[in-house]
C-alpha positions as CSV (number, residue, x, y, z in Angstrom):
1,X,0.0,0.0,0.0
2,X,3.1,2.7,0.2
3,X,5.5,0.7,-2.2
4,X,5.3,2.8,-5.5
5,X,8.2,5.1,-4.7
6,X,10.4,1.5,-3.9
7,X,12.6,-0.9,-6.2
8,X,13.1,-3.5,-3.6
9,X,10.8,-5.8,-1.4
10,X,11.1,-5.2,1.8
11,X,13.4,-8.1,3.4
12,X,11.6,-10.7,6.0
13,X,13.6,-9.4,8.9
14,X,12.7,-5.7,8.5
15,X,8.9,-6.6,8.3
16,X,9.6,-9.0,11.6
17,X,11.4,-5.8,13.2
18,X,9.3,-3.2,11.8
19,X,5.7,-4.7,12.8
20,X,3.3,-3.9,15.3
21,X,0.4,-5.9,14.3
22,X,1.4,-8.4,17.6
23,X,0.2,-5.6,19.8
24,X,-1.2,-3.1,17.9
25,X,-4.4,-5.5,17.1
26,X,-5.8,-4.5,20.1
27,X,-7.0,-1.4,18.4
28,X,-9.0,-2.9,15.9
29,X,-12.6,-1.5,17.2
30,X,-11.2,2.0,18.1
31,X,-9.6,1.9,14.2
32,X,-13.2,0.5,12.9
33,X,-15.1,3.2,14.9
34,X,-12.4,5.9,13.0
35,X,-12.4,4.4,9.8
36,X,-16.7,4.4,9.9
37,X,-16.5,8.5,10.9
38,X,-13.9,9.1,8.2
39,X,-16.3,7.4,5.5
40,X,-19.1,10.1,6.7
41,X,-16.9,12.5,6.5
42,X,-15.2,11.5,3.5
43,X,-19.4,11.5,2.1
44,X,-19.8,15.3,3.4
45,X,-16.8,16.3,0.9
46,X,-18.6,14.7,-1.7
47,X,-15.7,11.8,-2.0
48,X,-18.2,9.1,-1.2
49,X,-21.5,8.7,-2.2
50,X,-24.0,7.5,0.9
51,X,-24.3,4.0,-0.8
52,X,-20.5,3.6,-1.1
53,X,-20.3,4.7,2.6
54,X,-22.5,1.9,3.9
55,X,-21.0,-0.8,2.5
56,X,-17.8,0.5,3.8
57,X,-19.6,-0.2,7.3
58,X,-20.9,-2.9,6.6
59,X,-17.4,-4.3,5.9
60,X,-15.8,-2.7,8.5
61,X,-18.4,-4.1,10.8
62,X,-18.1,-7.6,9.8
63,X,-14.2,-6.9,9.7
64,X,-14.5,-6.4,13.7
65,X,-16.4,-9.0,14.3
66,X,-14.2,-11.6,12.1
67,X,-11.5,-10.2,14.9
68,X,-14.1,-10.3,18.2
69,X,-14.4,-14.1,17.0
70,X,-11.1,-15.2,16.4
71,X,-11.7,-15.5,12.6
72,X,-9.4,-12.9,11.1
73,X,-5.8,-13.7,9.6
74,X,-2.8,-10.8,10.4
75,X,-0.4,-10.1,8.1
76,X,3.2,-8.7,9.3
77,X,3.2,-8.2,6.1
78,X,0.7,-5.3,6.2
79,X,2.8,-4.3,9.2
80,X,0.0,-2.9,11.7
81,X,-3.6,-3.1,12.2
82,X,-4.8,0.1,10.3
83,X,-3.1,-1.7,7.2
84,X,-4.4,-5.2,7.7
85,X,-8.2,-3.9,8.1
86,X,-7.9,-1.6,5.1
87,X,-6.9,-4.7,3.2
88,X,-9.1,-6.6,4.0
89,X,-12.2,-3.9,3.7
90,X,-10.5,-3.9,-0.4
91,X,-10.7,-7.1,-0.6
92,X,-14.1,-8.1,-0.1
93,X,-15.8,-4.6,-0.8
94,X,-13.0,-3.7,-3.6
95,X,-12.3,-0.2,-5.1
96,X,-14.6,1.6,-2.8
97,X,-12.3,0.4,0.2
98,X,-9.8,1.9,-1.6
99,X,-10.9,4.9,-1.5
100,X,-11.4,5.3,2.4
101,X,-8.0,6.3,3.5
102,X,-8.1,9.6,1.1
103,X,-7.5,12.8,3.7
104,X,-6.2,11.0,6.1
105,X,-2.8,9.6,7.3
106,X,-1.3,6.8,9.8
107,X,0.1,8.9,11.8
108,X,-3.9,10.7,12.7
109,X,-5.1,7.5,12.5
110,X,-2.9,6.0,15.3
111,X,-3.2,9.3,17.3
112,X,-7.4,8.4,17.3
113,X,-7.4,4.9,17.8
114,X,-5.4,5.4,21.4
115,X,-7.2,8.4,22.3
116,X,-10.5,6.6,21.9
117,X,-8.6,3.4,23.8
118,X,-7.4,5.5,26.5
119,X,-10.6,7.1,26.9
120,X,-12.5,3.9,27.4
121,X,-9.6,2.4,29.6
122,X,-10.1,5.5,31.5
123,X,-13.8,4.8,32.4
124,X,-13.0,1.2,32.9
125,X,-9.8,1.8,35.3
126,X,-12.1,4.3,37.7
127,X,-14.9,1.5,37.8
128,X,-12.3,-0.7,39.5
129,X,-10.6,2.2,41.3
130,X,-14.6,2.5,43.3
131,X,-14.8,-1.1,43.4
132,X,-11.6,-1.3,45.6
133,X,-12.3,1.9,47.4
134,X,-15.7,0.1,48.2
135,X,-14.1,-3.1,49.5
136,X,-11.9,-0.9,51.7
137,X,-15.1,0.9,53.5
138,X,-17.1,-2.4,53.8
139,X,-14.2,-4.1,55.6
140,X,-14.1,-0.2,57.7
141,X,-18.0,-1.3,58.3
142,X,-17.4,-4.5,59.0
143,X,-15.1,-3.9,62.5
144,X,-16.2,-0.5,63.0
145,X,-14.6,-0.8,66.9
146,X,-11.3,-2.0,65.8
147,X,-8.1,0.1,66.9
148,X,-4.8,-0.4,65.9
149,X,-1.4,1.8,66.3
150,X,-0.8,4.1,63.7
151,X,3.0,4.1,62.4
152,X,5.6,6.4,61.7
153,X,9.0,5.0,61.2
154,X,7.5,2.0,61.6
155,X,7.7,2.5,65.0
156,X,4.4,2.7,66.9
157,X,2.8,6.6,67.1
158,X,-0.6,7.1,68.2
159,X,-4.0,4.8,68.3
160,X,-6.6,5.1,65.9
161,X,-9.4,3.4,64.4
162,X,-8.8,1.1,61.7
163,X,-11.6,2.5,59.9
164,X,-9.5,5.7,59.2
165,X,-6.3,3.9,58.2
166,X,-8.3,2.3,55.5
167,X,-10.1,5.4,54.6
168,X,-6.9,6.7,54.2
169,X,-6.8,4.7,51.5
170,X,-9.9,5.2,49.9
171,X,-8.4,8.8,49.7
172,X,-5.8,7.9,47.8
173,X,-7.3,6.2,45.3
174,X,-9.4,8.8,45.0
175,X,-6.7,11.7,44.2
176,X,-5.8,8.4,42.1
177,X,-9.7,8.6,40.3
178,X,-9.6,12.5,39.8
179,X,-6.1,12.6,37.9
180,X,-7.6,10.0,35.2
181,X,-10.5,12.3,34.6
182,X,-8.1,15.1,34.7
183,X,-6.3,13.1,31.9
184,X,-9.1,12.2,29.9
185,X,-10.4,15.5,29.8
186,X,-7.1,16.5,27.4
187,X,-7.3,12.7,25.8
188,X,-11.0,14.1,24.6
189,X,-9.6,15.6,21.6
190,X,-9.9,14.5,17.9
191,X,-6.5,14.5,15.7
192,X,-7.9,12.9,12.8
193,X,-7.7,15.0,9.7
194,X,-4.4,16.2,10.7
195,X,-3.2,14.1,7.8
196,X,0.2,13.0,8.2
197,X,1.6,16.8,9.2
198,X,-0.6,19.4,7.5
199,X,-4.0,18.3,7.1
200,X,-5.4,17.7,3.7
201,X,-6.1,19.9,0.8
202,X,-9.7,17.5,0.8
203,X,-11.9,19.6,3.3
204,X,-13.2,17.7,5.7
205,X,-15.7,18.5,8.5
206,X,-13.6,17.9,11.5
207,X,-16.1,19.0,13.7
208,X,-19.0,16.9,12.5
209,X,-16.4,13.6,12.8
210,X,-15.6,14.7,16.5
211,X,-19.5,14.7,17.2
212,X,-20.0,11.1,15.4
213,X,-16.8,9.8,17.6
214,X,-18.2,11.6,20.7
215,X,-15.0,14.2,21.1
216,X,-16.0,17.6,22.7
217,X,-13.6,19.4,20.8
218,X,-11.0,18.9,17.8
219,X,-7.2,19.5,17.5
220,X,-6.0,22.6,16.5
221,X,-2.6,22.3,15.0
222,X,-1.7,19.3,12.9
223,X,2.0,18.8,13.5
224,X,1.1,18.7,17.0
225,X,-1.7,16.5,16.9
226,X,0.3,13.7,15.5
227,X,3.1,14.1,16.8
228,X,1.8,14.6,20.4
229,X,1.3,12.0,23.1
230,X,1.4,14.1,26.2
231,X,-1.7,12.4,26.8
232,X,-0.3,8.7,26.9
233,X,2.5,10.3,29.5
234,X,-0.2,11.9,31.5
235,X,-2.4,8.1,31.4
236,X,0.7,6.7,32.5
237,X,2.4,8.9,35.1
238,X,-1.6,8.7,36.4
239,X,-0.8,5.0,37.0
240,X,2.5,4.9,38.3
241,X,1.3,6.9,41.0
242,X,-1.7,4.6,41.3
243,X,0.6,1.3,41.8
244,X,2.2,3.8,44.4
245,X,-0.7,3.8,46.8
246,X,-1.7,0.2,45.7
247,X,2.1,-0.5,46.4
248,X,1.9,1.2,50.1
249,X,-1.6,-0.8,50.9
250,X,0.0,-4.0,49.7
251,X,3.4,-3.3,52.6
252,X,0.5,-2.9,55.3
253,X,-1.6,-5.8,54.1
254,X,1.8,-7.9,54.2
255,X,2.9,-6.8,57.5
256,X,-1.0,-7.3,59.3
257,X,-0.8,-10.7,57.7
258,X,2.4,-11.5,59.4
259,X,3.0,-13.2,62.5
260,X,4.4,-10.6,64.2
261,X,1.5,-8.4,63.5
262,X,-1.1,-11.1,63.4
263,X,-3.7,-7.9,62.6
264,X,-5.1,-9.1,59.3
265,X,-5.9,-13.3,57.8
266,X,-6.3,-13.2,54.3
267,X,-8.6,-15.6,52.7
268,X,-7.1,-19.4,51.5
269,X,-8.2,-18.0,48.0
270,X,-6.3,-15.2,47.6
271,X,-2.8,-16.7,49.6
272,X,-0.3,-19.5,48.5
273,X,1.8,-22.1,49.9
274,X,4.9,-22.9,49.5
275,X,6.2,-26.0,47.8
276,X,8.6,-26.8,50.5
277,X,7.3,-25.4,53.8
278,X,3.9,-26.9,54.7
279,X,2.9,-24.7,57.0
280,X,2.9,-21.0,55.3
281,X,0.4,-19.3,53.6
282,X,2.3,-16.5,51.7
283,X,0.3,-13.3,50.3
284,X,1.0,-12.9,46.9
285,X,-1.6,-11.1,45.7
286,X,-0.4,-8.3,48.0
287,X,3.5,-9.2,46.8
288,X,3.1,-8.9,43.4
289,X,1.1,-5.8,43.7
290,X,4.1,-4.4,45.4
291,X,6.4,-5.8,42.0
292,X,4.5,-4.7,39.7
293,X,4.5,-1.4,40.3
294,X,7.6,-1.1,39.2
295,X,6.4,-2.3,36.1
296,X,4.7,1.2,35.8
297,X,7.3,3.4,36.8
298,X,9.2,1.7,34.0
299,X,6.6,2.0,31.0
300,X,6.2,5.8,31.8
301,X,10.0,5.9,32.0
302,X,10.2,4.3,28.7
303,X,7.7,6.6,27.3
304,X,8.8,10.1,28.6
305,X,12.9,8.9,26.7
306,X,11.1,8.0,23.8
307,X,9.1,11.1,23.1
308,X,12.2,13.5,24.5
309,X,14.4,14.0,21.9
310,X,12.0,13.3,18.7
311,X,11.7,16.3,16.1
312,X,8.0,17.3,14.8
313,X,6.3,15.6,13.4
314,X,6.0,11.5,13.6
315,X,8.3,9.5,13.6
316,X,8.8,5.3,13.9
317,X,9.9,5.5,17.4
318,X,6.3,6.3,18.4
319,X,5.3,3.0,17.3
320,X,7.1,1.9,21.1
321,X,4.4,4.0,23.0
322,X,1.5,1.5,22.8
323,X,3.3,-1.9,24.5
324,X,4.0,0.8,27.7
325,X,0.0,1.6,27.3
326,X,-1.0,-1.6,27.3
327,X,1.4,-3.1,29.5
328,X,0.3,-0.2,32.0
329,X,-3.3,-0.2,32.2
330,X,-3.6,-4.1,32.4
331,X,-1.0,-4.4,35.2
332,X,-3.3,-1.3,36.9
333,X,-6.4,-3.2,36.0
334,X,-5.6,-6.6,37.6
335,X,-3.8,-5.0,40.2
336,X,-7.0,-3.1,41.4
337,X,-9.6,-6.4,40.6
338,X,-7.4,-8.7,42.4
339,X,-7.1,-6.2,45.4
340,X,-11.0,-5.1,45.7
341,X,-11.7,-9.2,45.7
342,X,-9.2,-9.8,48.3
343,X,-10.3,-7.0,50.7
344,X,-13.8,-8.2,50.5
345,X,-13.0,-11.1,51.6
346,X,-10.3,-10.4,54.5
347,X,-10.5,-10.4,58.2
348,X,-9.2,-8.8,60.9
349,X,-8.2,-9.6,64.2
350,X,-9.5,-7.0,66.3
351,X,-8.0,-8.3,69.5
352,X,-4.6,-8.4,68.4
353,X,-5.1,-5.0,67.2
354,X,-6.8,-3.5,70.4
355,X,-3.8,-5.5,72.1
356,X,-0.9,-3.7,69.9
357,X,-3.1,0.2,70.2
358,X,-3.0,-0.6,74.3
359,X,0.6,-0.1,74.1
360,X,0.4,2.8,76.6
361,X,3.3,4.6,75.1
362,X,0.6,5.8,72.0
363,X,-0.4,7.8,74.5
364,X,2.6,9.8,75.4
365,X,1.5,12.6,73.5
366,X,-2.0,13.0,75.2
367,X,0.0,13.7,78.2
368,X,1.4,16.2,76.6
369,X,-1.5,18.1,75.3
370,X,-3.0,17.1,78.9
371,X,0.4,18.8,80.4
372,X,-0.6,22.0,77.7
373,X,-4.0,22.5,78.8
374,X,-2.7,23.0,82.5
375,X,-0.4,26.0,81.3
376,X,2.8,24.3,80.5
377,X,4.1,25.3,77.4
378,X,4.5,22.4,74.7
379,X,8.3,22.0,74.0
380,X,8.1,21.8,78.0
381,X,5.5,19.2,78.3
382,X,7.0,17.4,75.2
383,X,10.5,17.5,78.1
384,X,8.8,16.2,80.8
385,X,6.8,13.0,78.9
386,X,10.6,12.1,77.8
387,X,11.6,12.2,81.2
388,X,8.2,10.1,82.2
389,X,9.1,7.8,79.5
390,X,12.2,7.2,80.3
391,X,11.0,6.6,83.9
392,X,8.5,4.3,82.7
393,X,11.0,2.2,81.0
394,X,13.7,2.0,83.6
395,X,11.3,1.3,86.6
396,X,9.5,-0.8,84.2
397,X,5.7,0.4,85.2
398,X,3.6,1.4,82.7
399,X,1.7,5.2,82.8
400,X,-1.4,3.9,84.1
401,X,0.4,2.0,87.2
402,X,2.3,4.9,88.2
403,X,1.1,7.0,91.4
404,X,-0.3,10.8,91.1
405,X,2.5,11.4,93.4
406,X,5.8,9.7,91.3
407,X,3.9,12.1,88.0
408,X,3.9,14.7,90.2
409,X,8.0,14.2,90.6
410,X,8.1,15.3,87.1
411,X,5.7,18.0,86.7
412,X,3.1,19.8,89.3
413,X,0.4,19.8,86.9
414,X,-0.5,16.5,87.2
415,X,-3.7,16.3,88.8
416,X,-6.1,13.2,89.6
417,X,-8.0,13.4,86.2
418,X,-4.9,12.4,84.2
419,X,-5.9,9.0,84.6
420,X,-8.6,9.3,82.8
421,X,-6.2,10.6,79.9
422,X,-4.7,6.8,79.9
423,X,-8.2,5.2,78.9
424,X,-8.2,4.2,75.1
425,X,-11.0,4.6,74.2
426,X,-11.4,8.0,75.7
427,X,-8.3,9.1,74.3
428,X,-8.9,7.9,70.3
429,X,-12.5,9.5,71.5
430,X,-11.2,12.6,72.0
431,X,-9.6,13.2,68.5
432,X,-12.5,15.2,66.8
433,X,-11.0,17.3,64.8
434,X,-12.0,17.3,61.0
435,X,-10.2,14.8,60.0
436,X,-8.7,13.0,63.3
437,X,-9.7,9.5,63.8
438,X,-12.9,9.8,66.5
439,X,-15.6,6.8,66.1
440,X,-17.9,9.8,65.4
441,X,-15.7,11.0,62.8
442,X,-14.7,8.1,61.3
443,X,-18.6,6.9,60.9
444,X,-19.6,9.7,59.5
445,X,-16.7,9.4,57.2
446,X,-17.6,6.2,56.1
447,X,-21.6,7.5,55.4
448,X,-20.1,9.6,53.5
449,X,-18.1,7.8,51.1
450,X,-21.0,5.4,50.8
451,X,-23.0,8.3,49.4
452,X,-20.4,9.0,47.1
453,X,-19.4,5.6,45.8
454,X,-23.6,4.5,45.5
455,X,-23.4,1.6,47.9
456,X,-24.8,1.1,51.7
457,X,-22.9,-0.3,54.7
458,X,-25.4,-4.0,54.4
459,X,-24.1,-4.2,50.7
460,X,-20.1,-2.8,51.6
């Protein structure tokens, strides 16, 4: 189809190294969905007649769903999947599928087809993205008394409810949700009739294709719109940062699951064994969560050094962006299925929990603010819990054991009611700021993401 200007048949090894019909398939509906808008268009400039337009849908169509089935043969030869279909559509339709690629290019074609695949993934990515975030509040719903340390360092900070760690969470993947709508909103622009660099000298109605593809809003400078895919490097830095949070969840999944922690059991379906060791039941899911990741820091890598040093317009190396797509949204895609099943299906071990958040060191910093609302200033009541720590640890007795008398050696604030500081529940009670970890607050939090994500606590 572009051999006139050449002597010489291409050789078998530069079609093998040249193709991208092994991958590029993928966008066989998004290319048939372009191909049938082009045809209208193609109609409106008085290229086509109506008739001739129809029957290139109705090949098209059949095309697509010789390819849904299984039933259609790919040629390296024809190198990628806009020259395979065209083929075809000439082949069984004849000289009228010749005609369909006047006005338009590869390079605008291409640009389309993974615009209107990145949109679709886009929808499909934040469907999952609400399914996990909903497994995370029903299992919040589901031990709405639980309490467990929270962590900095690793090292054990404060109590809070568990509720609010996992809606910690939920936040995340919402910042996660917001960022792909962000990036579709730039994805939702049409390129096609950019031609291969400077549009056509065939007028076509841009803006009446946009409307039959469903874009809001066309491109507005053809060198840019084939050449750009800022919007693949936004899809994908959107994801890295995606298997970030699901990367973080996995490390706390993997550590409750632990022995040490003993916090969290995962279910028999979602663990493994190990060929050797009878005895363990390993969480992968979480593991390879945490692995793959890396798998999207590395495609947007990949991308971003493609795209830097290429001059306008296309060119070749652009035909590596759509294994990093791919690659990226189904790692992110399995990644959030396998995590919103898993979660669902978890359970937690609130005593263990209550056990580790009754560590009365968590409370060392309600002293404190106990110390500051009896005049002592901060940095000096931060002074005199260290000194009561360090007390605590040497004598061995924890806060709650100790006398109002051997507190009072430390600081004459102390009064009688500072025992009731030490009570857990009191304490995480007390925490009622917007956004601190109360019961009240944390159930009302919950409500409130139910609202948002359409579910109910009996169907969390």
């Amino acid at each position: 189809m572009w051999k006139g200007r050449f002597q010489q048949e291409t050789t078998d090894l530069m079609k093998q190294f040249g193709e991208s019909i092994s991958f590029d398939w993928r966008l066989y509906a998004y290319d048939v969905r372009g191909s049938i808008a082009h045809a209208r268009g193609l109609v409106r400039a008085g290229i086509l007649t109506s008739d001739e337009a129809d029957e290139i849908d109705r090949g098209l169509t059949a095309i697509a769903e010789d390819i849904a089935n299984g039933e259609f043969e790919f040629s390296i030869d024809l190198e990628d999947i806009h020259m395979n279909i065209e083929k075809a559509l000439t082949d069984r339709i004849g000289s009228v599928g010749a005609k369909l690629h006047t006005a338009r290019s590869r390079n605008d074609q291409v640009a389309l087809d993974m615009r209107l695949y990145g949109m679709e993934a886009i929808d499909a990515l934040t469907e999952k993205i609400q399914r996990l975030q909903r497994s995370l509040v029903g299992l919040a719903r589901r031990y709405p008394e639980a309490m467990l340390p929270g962590y900095t360092h690793l090292q054990r900070g404060q109590p809070v409810m568990l509720g609010h760690h996992l809606l910690a969470y939920v936040e995340m993947l919402a910042r996660d949700a917001g960022r792909l709508a962000d990036a579709r909103t730039r994805m939702d622009c049409m390129p096609l009739g950019s031609g291969a660099l400077a549009g056509s000298t065939i007028l076509i109605d841009r803006e009446a294709v946009a409307k039959d593809l469903g874009f809001s809003q066309v491109s507005r400078n053809s060198m840019d719109a084939v050449s750009d895919r800022d919007f693949m490097a936004e899809l994908l830095f959107a994801l890295a940062l995606l298997g970030t949070h699901l990367s973080r969840l996995s490390e706390d999944v993997i550590l409750w699951v632990s022995a040490e922690f003993g916090f969290m059991t995962l279910s028999d379906a979602h663990t493994t064994g190990s060929s050797l060791m009878p005895q363990k039941k390993n969480p992968d899911a979480a593991e390879l969560t945490r692995g793959k990741t890396g798998r999207l820091y590395g495609n947007l890598m990949a991308l971003l050094t493609t795209l830097k040093g290429l001059p306008m317009t296309y060119n070749r190396d652009l035909q590596e962006d759509k294994e990093r797509l791919f690659d990226s949204i189904d790692t992110a895609s399995l990644c959030l299925s396998i995590f919103a099943e898993m979660m669902t299906q978890a359970t937690v071990n609130e005593a263990k929990m209550r056990e580790a958040a009754s560590d009365p060191f968590l409370l060392a910093t309600d002293l404190a603010d106990y110390l500051v609302t009896h005049q002592v200033p901060f940095r000096q009541a931060h002074e005199v819990i260290g000194k009561l720590t360090a007390h605590s640890l040497e004598t061995k007795t924890d806060f709650a054991d100790m006398t109002l008398g051997e507190m009072r050696q430390f600081s004459d604030a102390f009064e009688a009611d500072i025992f009731d500081v030490l009570k857990l529940d009191t304490a995480v009670a007390a925490r009622q700021a917007i956004g601190a970890p109360s019961p009240n607050n944390v159930a009302a939090e919950l409500t409130r993401w139910e609202q948002e994500l359409g579910t109910t606590s009996a169907s969390s």
